[in-house]
Structure formats: structure tokens, C-alpha cells
C-alpha positions in Angstrom: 0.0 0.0 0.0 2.9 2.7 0.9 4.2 1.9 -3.0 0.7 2.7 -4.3 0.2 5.3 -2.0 3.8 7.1 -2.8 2.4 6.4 -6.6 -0.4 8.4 -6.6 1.0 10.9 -4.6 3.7 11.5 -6.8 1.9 11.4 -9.7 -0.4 13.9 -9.5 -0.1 17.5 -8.3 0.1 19.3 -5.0 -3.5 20.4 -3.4 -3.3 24.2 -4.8 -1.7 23.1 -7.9 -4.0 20.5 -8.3 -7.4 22.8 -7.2 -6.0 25.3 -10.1 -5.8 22.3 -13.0 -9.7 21.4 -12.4 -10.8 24.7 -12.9 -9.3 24.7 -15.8 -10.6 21.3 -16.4 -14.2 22.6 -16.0 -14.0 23.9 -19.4 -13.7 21.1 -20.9 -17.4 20.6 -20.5 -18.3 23.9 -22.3 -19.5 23.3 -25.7 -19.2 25.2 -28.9 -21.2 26.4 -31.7 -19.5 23.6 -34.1 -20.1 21.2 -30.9 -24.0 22.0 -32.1 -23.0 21.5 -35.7 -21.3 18.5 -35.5 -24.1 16.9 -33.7 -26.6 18.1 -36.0 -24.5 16.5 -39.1 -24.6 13.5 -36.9 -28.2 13.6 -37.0 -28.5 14.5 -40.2 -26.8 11.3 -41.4 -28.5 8.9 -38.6 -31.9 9.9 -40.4 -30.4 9.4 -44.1 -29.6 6.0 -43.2 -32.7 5.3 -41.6 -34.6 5.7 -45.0 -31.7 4.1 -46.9 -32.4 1.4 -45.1 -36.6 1.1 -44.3 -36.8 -0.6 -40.9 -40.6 -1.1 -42.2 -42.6 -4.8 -41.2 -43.7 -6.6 -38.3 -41.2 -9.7 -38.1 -38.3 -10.2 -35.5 -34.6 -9.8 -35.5 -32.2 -12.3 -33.8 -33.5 -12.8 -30.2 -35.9 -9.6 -29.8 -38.9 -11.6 -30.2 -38.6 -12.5 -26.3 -37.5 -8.9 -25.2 -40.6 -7.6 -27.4 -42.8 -10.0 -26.0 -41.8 -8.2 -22.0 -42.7 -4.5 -23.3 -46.5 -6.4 -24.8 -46.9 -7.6 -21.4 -46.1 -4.3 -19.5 -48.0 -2.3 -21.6 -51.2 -4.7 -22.3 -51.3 -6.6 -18.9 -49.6 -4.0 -16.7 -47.3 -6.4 -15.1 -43.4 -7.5 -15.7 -43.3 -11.2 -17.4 -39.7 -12.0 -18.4 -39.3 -14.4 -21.1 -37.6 -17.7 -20.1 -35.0 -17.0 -23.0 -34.2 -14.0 -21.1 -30.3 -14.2 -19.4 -30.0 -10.7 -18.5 -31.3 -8.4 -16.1 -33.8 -6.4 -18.8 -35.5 -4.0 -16.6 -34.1 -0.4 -18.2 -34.7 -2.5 -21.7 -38.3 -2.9 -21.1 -39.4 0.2 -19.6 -37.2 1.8 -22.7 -39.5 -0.3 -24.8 -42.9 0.6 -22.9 -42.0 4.3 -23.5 -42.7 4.0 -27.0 -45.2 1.3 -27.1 -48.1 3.1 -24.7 -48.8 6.3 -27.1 -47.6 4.4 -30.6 -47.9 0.7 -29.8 -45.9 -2.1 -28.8 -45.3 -2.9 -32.8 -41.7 -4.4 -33.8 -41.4 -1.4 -35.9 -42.3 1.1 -32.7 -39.7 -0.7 -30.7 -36.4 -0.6 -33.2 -37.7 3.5 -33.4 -36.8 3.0 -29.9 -33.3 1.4 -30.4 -32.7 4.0 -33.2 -33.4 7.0 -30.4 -31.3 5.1 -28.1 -28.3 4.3 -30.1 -28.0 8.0 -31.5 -28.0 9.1 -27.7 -24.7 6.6 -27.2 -22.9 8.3 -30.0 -23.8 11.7 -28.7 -22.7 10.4 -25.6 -19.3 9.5 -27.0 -18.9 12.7 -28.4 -19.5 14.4 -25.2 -16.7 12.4 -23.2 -14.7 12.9 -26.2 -14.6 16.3 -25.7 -13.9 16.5 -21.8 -10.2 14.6 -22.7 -10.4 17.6 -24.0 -10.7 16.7 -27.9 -11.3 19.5 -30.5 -14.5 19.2 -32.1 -13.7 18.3 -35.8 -11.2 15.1 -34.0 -14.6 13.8 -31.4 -16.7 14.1 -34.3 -14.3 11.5 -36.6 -14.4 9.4 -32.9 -18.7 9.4 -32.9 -18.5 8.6 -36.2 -16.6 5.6 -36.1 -18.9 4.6 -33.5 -22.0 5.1 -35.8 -20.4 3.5 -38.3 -19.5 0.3 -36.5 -21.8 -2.5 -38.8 -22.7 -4.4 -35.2 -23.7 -1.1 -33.8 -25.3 0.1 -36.7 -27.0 -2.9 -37.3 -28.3 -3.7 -34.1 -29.9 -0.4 -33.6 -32.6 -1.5 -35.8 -33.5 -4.7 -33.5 -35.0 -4.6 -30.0 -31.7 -6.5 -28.5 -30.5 -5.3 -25.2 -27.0 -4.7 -27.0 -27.2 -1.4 -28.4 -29.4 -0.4 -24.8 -26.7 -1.7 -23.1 -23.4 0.1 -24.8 -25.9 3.5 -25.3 -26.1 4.0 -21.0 -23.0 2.8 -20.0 -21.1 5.7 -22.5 -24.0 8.0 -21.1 -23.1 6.9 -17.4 -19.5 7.1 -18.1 -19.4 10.3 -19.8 -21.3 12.2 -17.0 -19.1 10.5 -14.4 -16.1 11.9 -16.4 -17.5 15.1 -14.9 -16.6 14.4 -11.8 -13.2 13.3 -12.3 -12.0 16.6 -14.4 -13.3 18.7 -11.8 -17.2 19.8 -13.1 -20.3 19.4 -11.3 -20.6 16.7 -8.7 -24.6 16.9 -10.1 -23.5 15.5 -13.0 -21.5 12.9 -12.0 -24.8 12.0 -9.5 -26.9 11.5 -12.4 -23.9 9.0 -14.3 -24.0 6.9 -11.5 -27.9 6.9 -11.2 -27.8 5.6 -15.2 -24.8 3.7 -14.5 -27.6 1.8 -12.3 -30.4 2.1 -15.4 -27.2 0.6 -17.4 -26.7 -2.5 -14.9 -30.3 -3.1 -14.9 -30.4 -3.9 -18.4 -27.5 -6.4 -18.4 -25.4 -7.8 -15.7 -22.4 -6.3 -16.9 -23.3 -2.5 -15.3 -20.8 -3.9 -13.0 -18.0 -2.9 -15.2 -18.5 1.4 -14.8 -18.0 0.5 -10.7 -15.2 -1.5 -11.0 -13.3 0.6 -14.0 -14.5 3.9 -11.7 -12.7 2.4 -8.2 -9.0 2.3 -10.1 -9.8 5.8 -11.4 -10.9 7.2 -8.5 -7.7 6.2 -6.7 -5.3 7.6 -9.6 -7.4 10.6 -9.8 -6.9 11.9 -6.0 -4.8 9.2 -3.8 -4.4 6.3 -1.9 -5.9 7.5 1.3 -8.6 5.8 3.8 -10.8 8.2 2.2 -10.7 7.9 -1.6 -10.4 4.2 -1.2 -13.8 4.1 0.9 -15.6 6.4 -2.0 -13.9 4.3 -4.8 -15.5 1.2 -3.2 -18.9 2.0 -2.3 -20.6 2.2 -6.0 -19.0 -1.0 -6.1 -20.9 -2.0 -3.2 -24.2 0.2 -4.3 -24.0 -1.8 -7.4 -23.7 -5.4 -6.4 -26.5 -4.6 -3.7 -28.8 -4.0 -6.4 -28.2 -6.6 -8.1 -28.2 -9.2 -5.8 -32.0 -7.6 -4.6 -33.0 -7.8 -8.3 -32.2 -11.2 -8.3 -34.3 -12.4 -5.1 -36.6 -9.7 -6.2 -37.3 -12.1 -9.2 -36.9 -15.5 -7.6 -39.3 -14.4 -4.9 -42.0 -13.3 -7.3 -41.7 -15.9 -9.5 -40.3 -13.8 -12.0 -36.3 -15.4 -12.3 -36.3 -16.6 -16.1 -34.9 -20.3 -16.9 -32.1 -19.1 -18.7 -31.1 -16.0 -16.3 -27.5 -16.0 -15.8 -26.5 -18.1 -18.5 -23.5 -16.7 -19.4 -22.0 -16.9 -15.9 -23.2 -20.5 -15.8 -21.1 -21.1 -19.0 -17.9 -19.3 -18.2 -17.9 -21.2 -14.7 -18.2 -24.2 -16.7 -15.4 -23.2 -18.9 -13.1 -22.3 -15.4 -13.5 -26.0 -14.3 -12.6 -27.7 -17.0 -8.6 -28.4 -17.6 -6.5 -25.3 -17.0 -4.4 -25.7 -19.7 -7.5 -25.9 -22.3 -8.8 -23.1 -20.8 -5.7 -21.1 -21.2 -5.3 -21.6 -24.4 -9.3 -20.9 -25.7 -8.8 -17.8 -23.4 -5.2 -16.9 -25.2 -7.3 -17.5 -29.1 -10.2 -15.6 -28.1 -8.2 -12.6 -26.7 -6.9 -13.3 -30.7 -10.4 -12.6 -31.5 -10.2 -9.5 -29.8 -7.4 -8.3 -31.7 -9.0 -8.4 -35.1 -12.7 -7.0 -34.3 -11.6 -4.4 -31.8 -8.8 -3.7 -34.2 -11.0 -2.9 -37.0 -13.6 -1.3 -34.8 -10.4 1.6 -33.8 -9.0 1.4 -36.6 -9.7 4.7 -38.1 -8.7 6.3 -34.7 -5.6 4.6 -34.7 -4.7 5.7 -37.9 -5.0 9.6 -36.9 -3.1 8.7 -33.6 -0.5 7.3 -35.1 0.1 9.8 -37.5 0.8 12.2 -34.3 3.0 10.2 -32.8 4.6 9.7 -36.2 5.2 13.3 -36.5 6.8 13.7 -33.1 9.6 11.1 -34.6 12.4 13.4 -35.9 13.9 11.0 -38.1 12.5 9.8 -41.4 14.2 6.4 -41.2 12.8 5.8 -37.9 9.3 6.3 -39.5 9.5 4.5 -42.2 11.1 1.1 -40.2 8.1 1.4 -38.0 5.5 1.7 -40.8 7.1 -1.2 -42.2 7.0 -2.9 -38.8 3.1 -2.7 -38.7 2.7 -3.3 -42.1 4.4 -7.2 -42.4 2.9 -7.6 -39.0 -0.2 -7.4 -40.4 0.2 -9.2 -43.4 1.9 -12.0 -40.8 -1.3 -12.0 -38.7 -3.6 -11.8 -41.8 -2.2 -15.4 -43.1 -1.9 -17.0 -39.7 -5.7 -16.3 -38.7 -6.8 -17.4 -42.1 -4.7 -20.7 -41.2 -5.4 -21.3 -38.3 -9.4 -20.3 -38.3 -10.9 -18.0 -41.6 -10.7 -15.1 -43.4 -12.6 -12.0 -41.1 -15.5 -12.8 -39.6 -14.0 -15.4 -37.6 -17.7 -15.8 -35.3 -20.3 -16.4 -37.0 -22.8 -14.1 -35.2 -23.9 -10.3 -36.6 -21.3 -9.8 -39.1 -21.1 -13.1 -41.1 -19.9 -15.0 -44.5 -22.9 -12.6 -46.7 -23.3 -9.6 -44.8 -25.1 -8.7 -41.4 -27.4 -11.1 -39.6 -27.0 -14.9 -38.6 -30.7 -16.2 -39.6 -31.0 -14.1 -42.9 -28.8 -15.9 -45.2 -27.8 -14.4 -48.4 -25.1 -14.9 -50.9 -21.8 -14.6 -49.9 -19.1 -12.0 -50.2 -16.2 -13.1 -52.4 -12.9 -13.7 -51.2 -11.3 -10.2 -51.9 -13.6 -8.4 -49.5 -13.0 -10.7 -46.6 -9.1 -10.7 -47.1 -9.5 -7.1 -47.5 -11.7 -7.1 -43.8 -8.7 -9.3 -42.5 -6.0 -7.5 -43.4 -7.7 -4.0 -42.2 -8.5 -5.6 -39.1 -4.7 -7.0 -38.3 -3.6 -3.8 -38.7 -5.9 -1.9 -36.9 -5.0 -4.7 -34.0 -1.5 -4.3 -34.4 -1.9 -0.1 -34.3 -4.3 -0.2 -31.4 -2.4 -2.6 -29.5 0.9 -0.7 -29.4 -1.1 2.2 -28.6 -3.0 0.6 -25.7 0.9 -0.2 -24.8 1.6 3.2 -24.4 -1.0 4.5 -22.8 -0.5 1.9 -19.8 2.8 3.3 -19.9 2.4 6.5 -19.8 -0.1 6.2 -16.3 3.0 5.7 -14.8 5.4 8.3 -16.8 3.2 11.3 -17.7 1.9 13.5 -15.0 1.0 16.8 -17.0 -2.3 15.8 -16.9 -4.4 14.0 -14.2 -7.2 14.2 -15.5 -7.1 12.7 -18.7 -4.9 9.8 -16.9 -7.7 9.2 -14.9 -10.5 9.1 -17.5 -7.9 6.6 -19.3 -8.2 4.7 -16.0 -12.1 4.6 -15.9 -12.3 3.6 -19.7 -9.3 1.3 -19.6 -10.7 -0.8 -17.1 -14.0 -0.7 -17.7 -13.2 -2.5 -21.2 -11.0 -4.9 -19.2 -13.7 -5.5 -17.3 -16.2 -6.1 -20.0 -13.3 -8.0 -21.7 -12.4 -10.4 -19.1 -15.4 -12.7 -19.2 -15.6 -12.9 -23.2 -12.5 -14.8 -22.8 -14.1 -17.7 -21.2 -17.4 -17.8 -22.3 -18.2 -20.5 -24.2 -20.6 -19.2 -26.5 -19.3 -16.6 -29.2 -20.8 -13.3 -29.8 -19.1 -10.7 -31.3 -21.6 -8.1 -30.4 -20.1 -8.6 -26.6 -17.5 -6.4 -28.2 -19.8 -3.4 -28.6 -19.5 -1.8 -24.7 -15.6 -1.9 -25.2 -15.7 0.4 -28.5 -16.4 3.3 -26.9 -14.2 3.0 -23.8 -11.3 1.9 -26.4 -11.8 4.8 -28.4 -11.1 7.0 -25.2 -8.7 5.1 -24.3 -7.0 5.6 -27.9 -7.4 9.6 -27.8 -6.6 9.6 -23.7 -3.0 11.3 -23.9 -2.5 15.2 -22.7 -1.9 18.1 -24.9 -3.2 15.1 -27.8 -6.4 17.6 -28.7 -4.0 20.3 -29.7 -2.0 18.1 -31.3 -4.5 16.2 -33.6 -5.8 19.5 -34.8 -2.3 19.5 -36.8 -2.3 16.2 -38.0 -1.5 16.2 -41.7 -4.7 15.6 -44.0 -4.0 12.9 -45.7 -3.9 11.0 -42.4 -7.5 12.4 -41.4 -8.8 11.7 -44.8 -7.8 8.0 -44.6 -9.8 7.5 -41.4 -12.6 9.4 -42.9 -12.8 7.4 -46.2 -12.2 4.2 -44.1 -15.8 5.6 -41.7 -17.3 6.8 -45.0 -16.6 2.4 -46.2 -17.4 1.1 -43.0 -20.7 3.3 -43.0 -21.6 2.5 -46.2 -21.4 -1.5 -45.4 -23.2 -1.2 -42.6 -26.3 0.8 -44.4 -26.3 -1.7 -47.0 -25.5 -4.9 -45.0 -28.5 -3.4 -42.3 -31.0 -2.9 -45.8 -30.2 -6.6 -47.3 -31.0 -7.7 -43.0 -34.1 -6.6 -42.7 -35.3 -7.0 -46.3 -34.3 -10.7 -46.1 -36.3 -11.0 -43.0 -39.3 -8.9 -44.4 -39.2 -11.5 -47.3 -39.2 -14.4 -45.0 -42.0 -13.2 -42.9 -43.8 -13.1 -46.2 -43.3 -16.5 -46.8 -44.3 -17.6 -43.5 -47.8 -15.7 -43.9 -47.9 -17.4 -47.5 -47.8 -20.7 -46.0 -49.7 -20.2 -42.9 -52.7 -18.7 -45.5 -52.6 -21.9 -47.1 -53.4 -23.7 -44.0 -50.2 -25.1 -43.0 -49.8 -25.8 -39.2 -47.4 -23.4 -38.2 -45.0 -26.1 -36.0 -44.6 -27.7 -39.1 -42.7 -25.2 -40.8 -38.8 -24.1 -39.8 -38.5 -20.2 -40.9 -35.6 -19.8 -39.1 -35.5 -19.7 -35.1 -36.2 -16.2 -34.7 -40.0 -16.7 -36.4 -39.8 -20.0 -34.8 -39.2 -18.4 -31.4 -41.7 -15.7 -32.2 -44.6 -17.7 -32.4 -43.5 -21.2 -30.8 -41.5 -20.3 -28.1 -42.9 -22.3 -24.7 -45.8 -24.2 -26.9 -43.6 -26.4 -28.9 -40.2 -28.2 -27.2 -38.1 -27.2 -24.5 -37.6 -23.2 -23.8 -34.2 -23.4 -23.8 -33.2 -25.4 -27.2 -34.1 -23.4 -30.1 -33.3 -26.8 -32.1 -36.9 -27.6 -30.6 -39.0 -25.3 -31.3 -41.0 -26.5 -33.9 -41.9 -30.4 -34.8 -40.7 -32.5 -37.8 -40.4 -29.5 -40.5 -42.4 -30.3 -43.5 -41.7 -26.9 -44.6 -38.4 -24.4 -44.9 -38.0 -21.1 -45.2 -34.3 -20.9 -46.7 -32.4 -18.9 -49.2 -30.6 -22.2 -50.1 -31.5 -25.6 -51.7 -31.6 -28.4 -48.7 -31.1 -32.1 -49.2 -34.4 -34.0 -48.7 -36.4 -30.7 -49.7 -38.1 -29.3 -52.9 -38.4 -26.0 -53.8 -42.5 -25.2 -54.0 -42.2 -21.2 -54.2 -40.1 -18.4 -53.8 -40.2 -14.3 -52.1 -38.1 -12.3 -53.9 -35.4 -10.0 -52.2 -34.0 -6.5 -53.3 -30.0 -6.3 -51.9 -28.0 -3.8 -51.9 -24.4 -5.4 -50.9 -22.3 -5.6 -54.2 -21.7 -9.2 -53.7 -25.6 -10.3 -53.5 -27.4 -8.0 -55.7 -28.3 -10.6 -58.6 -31.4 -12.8 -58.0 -31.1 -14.6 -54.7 -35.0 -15.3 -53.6 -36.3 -16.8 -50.3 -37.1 -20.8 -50.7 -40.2 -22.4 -49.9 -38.8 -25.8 -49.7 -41.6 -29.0 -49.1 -40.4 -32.3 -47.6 -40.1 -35.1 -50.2 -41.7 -38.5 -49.2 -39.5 -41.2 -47.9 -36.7 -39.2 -48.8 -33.0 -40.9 -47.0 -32.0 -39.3 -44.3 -28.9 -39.9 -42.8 -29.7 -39.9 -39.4 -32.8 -42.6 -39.3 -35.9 -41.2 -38.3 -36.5 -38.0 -38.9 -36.6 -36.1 -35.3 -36.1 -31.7 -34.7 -32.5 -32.3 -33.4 -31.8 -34.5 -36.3 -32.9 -32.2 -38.4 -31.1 -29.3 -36.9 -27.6 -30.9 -36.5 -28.1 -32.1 -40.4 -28.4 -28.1 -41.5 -25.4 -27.3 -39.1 -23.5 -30.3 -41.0 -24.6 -28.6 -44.2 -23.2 -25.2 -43.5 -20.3 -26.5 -41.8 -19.8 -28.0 -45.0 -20.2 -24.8 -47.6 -17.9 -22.6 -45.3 -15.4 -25.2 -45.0 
């Protein structure tokens, strides 16, 4: 404790000297006229995509069938019903919902006008803590906008899924408590840890902004009795809550079968052997590397060229250019080897696009090398940087502030990273809470605001053309999402209109969860939720299955846009199966086979 203690003593200034830096750091909250601006161009965008993509029909997306079916029962029944598929806390997520649903109705198409309102709040958010390192507004505006831009962020702002809830408060909360630590309004701060408690009530992992906040806290002012007692108590305040929420539930009746899954799966993971869970933990942090590598890598690219410029020798530039470069091209080949070409998880951004039950065609090889290569390097830029920064907590002490906002978000996203490393199912929308905390994290170096607003254009105007690509994927990918979806749900209501029983037809799990969830199989196996199919919903050809009728799709994605309709496939008679008689999770482990297959 005395060689912490000596630490943060040391590293930050004197009490006078100290009470002088955060009133200078109040004006870092002060916004501007192009703060306005840049928020309104922002905007202005957000709504462009919105009618470039049409987030038009009533038909689900991934798993928000079961949060949608929550806001129905609040606003119809007046009471709180969590669906059994539920694994996270959902509260904040459901009232978010109601707030829309009482005056327009609890429509699919009221709730992701919900998640659009929400996610445009986290990158205003972003922006706002941005600005408080303190960032000029032209450099947080290229930070907001890589956050917009993000495909599973974009994306998912069109569903009801708690992700995009989720990421939204916690940069809200984290923002506001930023407040606090450069010296602004203590108010403020009070109302970051009140959403920092909305945040935790919508998933588990709200416990991340206490934790991340305790280490900053410390740096910020001390090792004394007293900062370590205020550094621990939200931490306490937090896990309170959450342990009432939880007996709140099981007393009531309320506590979902599946609440808590993920914990259940990374203890699982923690007792089997230590040496296999070493090494999954050492590939997935791999994982890490190449989507949270892409996700920065515009950032990185304008931080780099700053602390290329500060290099007074040309010959030292270049090497290290050349450095990142082969690195890349090394990690590029050995990922490809040892797993695939980017996306590695199959999960929002996949093989054709966005979406992981809206299959499509798929992109050809050149765009996914391209995706692998961009994403090595972004790892390999980021990485370095995040070196640095660690570094310089212990080196640089012109600037407390900012060191201690690099605390909070550096923490927080080791925090929310921690976990991903041993869960055992993969999702790489986990990664979206650790964007925006990364991109602080990237920007968090003092005096960096006055020096990005030199940074030589072409650097800015890589970054900005790699957003303006990135954007443009994510609008189209989004558009070819929902409009394969739209097309299935038409194809569903075809068949039902024809009298089909509805258990009898596989559209995909999300339908199948929609409208079979709890009536047919076991809650907890999507596999079973629906009897032997004698009907498909598919945009491919299946063994065993005829093609009856087809639902055109418009696309947008270069790869996709010739003819690629949605199947209605019919059982043939006494067709061979491989697996004997035909039973749901034969079925469903002979159309994994099947895509195992055409990936491999």
C-alpha cells in the first residue's frame, strides 16, 4: 500500500496546484457552436440511413422476439413477465420499450424507433466524453462517427436487442461520471452513477463502470482511507442492487430459466482443464485483436500519424511503418490458417453480410481478405497504442485528468473483456461496450487535442474514407438484413394462408421463437422449437427438400445484388436421411452439417 500510496501521490499534483488544474478542467465541458454543428451532421446522417435502409414490417430480429414479447406484457397486462429466454437483467430495456409502445404501440417497428433513439443518444454520448479529454470538435466528431459506423452497432440499432441499450447508458453513465473526475459538477456525475444503475439493470455487466470507476478514483486523487472508501462503495451500491434484483425475481416468480447463462457457461469453462482453458482464453483474446482492431482502426490511424510526426527522423518512420505493415500481413495469413478469413464468429457480421438467420449470398474472397488484413492492422496499431498508454499512467503527469479518464475507460473495457474470454458461446456483439471505452482510451493522452488538430490531412482523410466504407457497409449490409427477414416473414404468412400448421414449418429460429416459443419443445433449445419440418424457409437448396415457391429479395451489398430469392422448400416422401428417423435435433444438427460444409 505505501508503494501505491507514494504512486499516486507523486503522480499527481500538489493540493493548490491541483485545485487550479480542475478549474481549468471545468472547461472542458463547455460546448461550442460547431459542438451543435457537428451533432446536428450527426443527426443529419443517422436519419439518411434510416430511409436508406426502411426498418418497415412486423417480423423479428435475432432474439428480440422474447425482449418484445416483456414491453407487450407491461403495456397490455400492466405487469413485468420475463421471457424464459431471457439471461440478463432487462428491466431499463423494457421500460425503454414501454416508452414508445403506450402512445404508438408495442409494434416491432415502434420498438427498433426506440433502439434508433437510443443508439444516436450513445454516440452523442461518445462525443461528449470525447470532448472533456479535452478533444477539438472536428477530431470527437471522426471518434462518434466511427462509433455510428460500427456494422454491429449500426445494425443492431434496428432490433430490440438489449446490446445497443446496453453500450448506449453505459457511455452516457461514463461520460457524466467523467465530470466528476476533471473537476465539473458533482450533479453530473450523481446523475452518471444513477444511469450507470439504469445501465446494470439492463445487463449484468453494469458492474463494469464501478469497477473501472474504483481504479480511477484512486489515480485521480490518492491512496488514502478516504478515496479508497468512495472508490468502493458504488461498487458495493451496485452489487446490492443486483443481488436484490435477483431475489426480487426469484421471490416473485419472475427469475427466467435461462437468467444468468453466461455466468453459468464461463464457470463451466473455469472448471474444466487449465491448460485448455488457457489456451481458448489466449485465441479468443486473438479474436479480440482483429474485431476491436477494425472497430479503432480509423482512430488509430490519426493517432499514429501524431506520434509519427513527433519522430524526428525519417528512417525511424518508415522502419516502423514497415513494422506494422508485415505484421499485419503475418497476422492476416496466420488467422486465415489457423481459423478464416474475417468474420471469424459467425454471429452479426457473417460470410454474406449482417445477420445470422438471414442468409444471403456470400461475399467473395477479396472483400474478406481485404476485412482481414484492415482488421490485423488496426489490431496491431491499437495494441501498441494501448501499450503506451498503460505506460504512460506511470510516466506522464502533465495531466491528471485525462490519466484518470484513461483509468475509468481502460478498465471498464478490461472488465467487460475479461469474461468474453471464457465464455463458451461466441458473440461478437459482446465487443460493442468496449468500443467506446477503447476509443477513449486511444485519444486519452495530454496536450493530444491540440495536437490532432495539426495532423497532416492525408492521415484524417484515410480515417474518414475508411468511416465513410465502413458506413456504407453497414447501411447496405443493415438494408439486405431486414429485407431478407421482411421477405421471410412473407413467406411464412404465405404458407400459414394456405393452411399449413405453423409447428410444421422451420422459418428460421427467430420466427420459430416468435410464435412457438414455450408451446412447442423445451424453452431453452431453439433446435426444438418446432416439430418434424415439412416446410423451410431458406435462401438455399436443402437435401431432402423441394423447392415449391419463392419471395423475392432487393439487396444492396455488391456481392448479393443478382437474384437470390427466399425458398419455400416442401419435404419429399421417404426421402434418405442420414440420421434414421427424422426427429427436430436430427434435423437441426443435419443443416449445421450442411453449412459446416459450404464454409469449410
Amino acid at each position: 500500500m505505501t508503494s501505491s500510496a507514494t504512486f499516486a501521490r507523486d503522480a499527481l499534483p500538489d493540493a493548490p496546484a491541483r485545485a487550479a488544474t480542475d478549474k481549468a478542467d471545468v472547461r472542458r465541458t463547455r460546448w461550442e457552436r460547431a459542438d451543435w454543428r457537428n451533432i446536428a451532421m450527426l443527426a443529419a446522417v443517422w436519419i439518411a440511413a434510416i430511409f436508406i435502409v426502411d426498418p418497415r414490417g412486423e417480423f423479428p430480429l435475432v432474439d428480440d422476439w422474447a425482449w418484445a414479447a416483456s414491453v407487450r406484457a407491461l403495456v397490455d397486462e400492466g405487469t413485468l413477465r420475463l421471457s424464459d429466454w431471457a439471461a440478463g437483467n432487462l428491466i431499463t430495456h423494457t421500460l425503454w420499450g414501454a416508452l414508445f409502445a403506450w402512445p404508438f404501440g408495442a409494434s416491432f417497428l415502434t420498438l427498433r424507433a426506440a433502439m434508433l433513439v437510443m443508439g444516436f443518444i450513445g454516440i452523442v454520448a461518445l462525443y461528449g466524453w470525447l470532448r472533456l479529454i479535452p478533444l477539438k470538435p472536428s477530431t470527437a466528431l471522426l471518434g462518434a462517427a466511427s462509433l455510428m459506423a460500427n456494422p454491429i452497432y449500426f445494425a443492431l440499432s434496428y432490433t430490440f436487442m438489449t446490446d445497443v441499450t446496453y453500450a448506449a447508458l453505459q457511455t452516457v453513465s461514463m461520460w457524466l461520471i467523467s465530470f466528476g473526475l476533471v473537476g465539473g459538477a458533482g450533479s453530473v456525475a450523481a446523475w452518471g452513477w444513477a444511469i450507470g444503475l439504469a445501465a446494470l439493470l439492463a445487463r449484468q455487466t453494469g458492474m463494469a463502470i464501478p469497477l473501472g470507476h474504483a481504479g480511477a478514483h484512486v489515480g485521480r486523487y490518492g491512496l488514502t482511507w478516504r478515496t479508497l472508501a468512495l472508490a468502493i462503495l458504488p461498487v458495493l451500491v451496485f452489487y446490492a442492487v443486483q443481488k436484490g434484483y435477483i431475489g426480487w425475481l426469484d421471490a416473485t416468480g419472475r427469475l427466467p430459466l435461462q437468467y444468468g447463462l453466461q455466468s453459468d457457461s464461463i464457470l463451466t469453462r473455469l472448471r474444466g482443464p487449465i491448460g485448455k482453458t488457457v489456451l481458448e482464453a489466449v485465441l479468443l483474446l486473438g479474436c479480440a485483436f482483429f474485431y476491436l482492431g477494425f472497430f479503432s482502426l480509423p482512430v488509430s490511424l490519426v493517432v499514429w500519424a501524431d506520434e509519427l510526426g513527433r519522430l524526428k527522423r525519417r528512417r525511424e518512420r518508415i522502419r516502423l511503418i514497415a513494422a506494422f505493415l508485415i505484421f499485419s500481413t503475418a497476422a492476416s495469413i496466420a488467422i486465415i490458417t489457423i481459423e478464416r478469413p474475417m468474420p471469424i464468429w459467425w454471429d452479426t457480421i457473417t460470410e454474406w453480410g449482417i445477420g445470422n438467420d438471414a442468409i444471403g449470398p456470400w461475399a467473395t474472397w477479396p472483400y474478406r481478405y481485404a476485412f482481414t488484413w484492415l482488421s490485423a492492422l488496426g489490431g496491431a496499431l491499437g495494441t501498441v497504442l494501448l501499450a503506451m498508454r498503460v505506460w504512460t499512467v506511470f510516466t506522464d503527469r502533465s495531466d491528471s485528468a485525462v490519466t484518470a479518464m484513461k483509468l475509468f475507460a481502460g478498465l471498464t473495457m478490461a472488465v467487460l473483456l475479461a469474461p468474453v474470454l471464457f465464455i463458451i458461446d461466441r458473440f461478437d456483439r459482446y465487443f460493442i461496450p468496449m468500443v467506446p471505452c477503447l476509443i477513449v482510451v486511444l485519444f486519452a493522452s495530454p496536450g493530444i487535442g491540440e495536437r490532432l488538430a495539426r495532423v497532416a490531412w492525408p492521415a484524417r482523410a484515410t480515417a474518414w474514407v475508411l468511416i465513410a466504407a465502413t458506413g456504407l457497409f453497414s447501411v447496405l449490409a443493415t438494408h439486405d438484413f431486414l429485407s431478407t427477414k421482411r421477405a421471410q416473414a412473407a413467406a411464412l404468412e404465405r404458407l400459414v394462408a394456405q393452411g399449413v400448421p405453423r409447428d410444421r414449418i422451420n422459418a428460421g429460429w427467430s420466427f420459430n421463437g416468435w410464435h412457438l416459443h414455450g408451446k412447442v419443445g423445451q424453452p431453452n433449445r431453439l433446435s426444438t422449437w418446432h416439430n418434424e419440418p415439412e416446410y423451410l424457409i431458406l435462401v438455399d437448396r436443402m437435401p431432402g427438400y423441394r423447392v415449391v415457391d419463392q419471395v423475392p429479395v432487393t439487396r444492396r451489398l455488391p456481392w448479393a445484388t443478382h437474384a437470390s430469392p427466399i425458398l419455400i422448400l416442401r419435404q419429399i416422401p421417404d426421402y434418405p436421411r442420414v440420421y434414421g428417423p427424422i426427429r427436430p435435433e436430427d434435423w437441426y444438427r443435419e443443416w449445421e452439417d450442411f453449412f459446416r460444409e459450404r464454409r469449410n
